[in-house]
C-alpha positions in Angstrom: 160.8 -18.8 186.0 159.4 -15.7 185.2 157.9 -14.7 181.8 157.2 -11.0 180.5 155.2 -11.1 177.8 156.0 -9.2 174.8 153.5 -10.5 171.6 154.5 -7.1 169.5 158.6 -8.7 168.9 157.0 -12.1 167.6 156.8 -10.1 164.1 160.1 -9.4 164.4 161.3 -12.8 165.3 159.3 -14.5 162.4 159.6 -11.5 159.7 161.9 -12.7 156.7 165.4 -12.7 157.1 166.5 -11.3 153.2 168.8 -8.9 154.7 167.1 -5.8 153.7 167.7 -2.5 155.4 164.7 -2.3 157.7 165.1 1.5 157.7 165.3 1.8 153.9 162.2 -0.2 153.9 160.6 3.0 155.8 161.7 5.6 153.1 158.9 5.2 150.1 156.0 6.7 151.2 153.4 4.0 152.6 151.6 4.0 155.4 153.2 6.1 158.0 151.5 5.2 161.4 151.8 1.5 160.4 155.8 2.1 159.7 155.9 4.4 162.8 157.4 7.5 160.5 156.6 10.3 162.8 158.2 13.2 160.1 159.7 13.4 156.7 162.6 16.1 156.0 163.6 16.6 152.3 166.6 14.6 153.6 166.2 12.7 156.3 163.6 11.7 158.6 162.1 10.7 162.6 160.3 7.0 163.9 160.3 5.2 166.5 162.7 3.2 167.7 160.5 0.0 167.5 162.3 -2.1 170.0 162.8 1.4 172.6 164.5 1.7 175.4 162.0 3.9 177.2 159.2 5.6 175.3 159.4 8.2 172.9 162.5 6.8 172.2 163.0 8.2 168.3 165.7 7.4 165.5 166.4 10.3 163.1 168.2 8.7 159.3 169.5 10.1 156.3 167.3 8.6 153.4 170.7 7.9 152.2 171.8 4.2 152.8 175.1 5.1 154.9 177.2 3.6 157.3 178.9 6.9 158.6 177.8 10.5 159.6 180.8 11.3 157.3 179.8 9.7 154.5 177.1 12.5 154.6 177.0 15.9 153.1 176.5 19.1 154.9 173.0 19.7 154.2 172.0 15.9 155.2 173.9 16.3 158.8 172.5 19.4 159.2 168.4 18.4 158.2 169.5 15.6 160.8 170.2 17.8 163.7 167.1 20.2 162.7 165.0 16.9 163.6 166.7 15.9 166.3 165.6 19.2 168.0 162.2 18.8 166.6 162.1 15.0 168.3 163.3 17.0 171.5 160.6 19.7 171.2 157.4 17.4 170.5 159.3 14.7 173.2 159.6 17.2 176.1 156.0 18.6 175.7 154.2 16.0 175.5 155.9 13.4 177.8 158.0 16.3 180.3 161.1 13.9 180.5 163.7 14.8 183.3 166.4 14.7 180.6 167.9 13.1 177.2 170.1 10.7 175.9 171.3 11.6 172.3 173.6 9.8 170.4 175.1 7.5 167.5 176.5 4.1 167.7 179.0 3.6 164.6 179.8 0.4 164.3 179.1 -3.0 165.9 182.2 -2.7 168.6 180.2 1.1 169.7 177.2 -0.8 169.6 175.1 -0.4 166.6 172.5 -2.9 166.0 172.2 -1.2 162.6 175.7 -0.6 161.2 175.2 -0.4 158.0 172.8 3.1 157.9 173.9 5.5 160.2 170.9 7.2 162.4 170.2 9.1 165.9 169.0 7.9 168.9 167.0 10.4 170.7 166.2 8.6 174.3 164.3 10.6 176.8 165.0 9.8 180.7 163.1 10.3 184.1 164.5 10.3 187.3 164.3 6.7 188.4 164.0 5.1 184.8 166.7 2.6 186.0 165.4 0.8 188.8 165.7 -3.1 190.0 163.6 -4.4 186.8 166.3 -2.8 184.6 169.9 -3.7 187.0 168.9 -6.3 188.5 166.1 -8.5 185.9 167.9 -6.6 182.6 164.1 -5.9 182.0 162.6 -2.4 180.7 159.1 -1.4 181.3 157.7 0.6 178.4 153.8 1.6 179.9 152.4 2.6 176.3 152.2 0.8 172.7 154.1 2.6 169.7 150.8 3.1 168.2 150.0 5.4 171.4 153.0 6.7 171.2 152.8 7.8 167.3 149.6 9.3 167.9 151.3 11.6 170.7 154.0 12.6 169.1 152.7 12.9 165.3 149.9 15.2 165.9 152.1 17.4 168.6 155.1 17.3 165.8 152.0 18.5 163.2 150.7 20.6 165.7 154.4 22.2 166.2 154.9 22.6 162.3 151.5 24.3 161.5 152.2 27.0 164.2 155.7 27.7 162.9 153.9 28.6 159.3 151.8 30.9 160.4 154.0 32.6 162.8 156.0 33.5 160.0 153.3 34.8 157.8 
């Protein structure tokens, strides 16, 4: 038998089970790094997807506690879409992916391990991600922590949002 280790899902495993929203957790202001809350938006915001499928993989959620994107008003779908193309901008420079994968899974049947708060998946892809670990072992290798991955894309997403200021003043 093999084994993969993977100590970072034990907090997962043995975390309390009270049913809370573990997004709505993320939404008062805490500690941001710890929480993996690369951006806040006036209505929505951008972490990590702590269990990724490749790295830099980000979620982007309406603070609002939704099931469906058409439960949503305008202005939330639209803040939504603003930082999915932020995600896309801070993904691609720092990490020069080949491609994306961007989508939403409503509902358990589409695949939604979440179904009760609607968010994006933001999932960037290199040639070869999907070798014989992934097809044949159903196994994903993700080469860099979350916390190195935060740091990457927080200060480039900072970075990004600084130079946008003052390239309109």
């Amino acid at each position: 038998m093999d084994h993969l280790w993977s100590p970072w899902r034990l907090e997962y495993i043995l975390g309390p089970k009270d049913g809370a929203c573990v997004f709505c957790s993320k939404i008062a202001p805490g500690d941001d790094r710890a929480e993996h809350v690369l951006w806040r938006g006036e209505l929505a915001f951008m972490v990590l997807n702590r269990y990724p499928y490749n790295n830099g993989h980000l979620l982007i959620l309406p603070y609002a506690h939704v099931a469906s994107l058409e439960d949503l008003p305008p202005e939330t779908l639209t803040e939504m879409m603003l930082l999915v193309n932020r995600g896309l901008a801070a993904v691609r420079e720092s990490m020069a992916p080949h491609g994306f994968n961007v989508g939403v899974n409503l509902g358990r049947a589409a695949g939604a391990g979440i179904e009760s708060h609607v968010h994006i998946h933001v999932v960037p892809r290199w040639g070869g991600d999907t070798n014989f670990m992934t097809t044949v072992s159903e196994t994903r290798n993700i080469p860099e922590t979350l916390d190195q991955t935060y740091d990457r894309l927080s200060s480039l997403l900072h970075k990004q949002s600084k130079e946008k200021k003052e390239s309109r003043t």
